[in-house]
C-alpha positions as CSV (number, residue, x, y, z in Angstrom):
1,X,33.5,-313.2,-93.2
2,X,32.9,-309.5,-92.5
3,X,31.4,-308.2,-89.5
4,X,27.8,-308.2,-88.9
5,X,24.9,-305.9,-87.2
6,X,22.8,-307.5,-84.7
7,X,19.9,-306.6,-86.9
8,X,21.2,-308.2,-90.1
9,X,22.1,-311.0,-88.2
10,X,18.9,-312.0,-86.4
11,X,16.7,-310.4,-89.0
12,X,13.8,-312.7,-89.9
13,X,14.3,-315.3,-92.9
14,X,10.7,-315.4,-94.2
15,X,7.2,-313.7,-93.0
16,X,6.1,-316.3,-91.0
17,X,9.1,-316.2,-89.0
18,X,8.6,-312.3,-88.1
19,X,5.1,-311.2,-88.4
20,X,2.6,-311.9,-85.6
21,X,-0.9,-311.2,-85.7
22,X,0.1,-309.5,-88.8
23,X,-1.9,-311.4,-91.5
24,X,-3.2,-308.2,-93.2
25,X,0.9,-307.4,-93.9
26,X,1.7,-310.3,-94.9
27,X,-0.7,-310.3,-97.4
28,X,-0.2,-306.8,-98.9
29,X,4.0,-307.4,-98.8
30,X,3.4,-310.8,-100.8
31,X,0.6,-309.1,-103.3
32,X,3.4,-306.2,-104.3
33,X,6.7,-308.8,-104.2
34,X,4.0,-311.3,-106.9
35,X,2.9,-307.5,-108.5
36,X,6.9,-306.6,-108.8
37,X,5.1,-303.5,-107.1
38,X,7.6,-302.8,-104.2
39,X,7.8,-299.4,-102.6
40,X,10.4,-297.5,-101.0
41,X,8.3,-297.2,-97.7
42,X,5.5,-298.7,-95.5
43,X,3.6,-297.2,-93.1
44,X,1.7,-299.7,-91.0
45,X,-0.6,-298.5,-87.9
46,X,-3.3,-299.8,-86.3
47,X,-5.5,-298.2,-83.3
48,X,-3.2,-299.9,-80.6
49,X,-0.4,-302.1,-80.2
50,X,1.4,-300.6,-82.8
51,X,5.2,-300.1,-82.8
């Protein structure tokens, strides 16, 4: 096996496993994967605790 980044490594298997508080991302990310509707970027912000 090749060598791997940290980030492709620990990366998240599934939404559950990496969003927190995140419901509303979860759903729009599921809605375009079912919709084959899958940009090439997201832009998610919220009034605080964003990041």
């Amino acid at each position: 096996m090749g060598s791997q980044t940290l980030a492709t490594k620990y990366r998240p298997k599934t939404f559950e496993d990496g969003l927190v508080e995140q419901d509303y991302v979860k759903v729009i990310l599921e809605n375009q994967i079912k919709n084959n509707d899958v940009k090439n970027s997201y832009i998610f912000t919220r009034t605080c605790r964003n990041g």
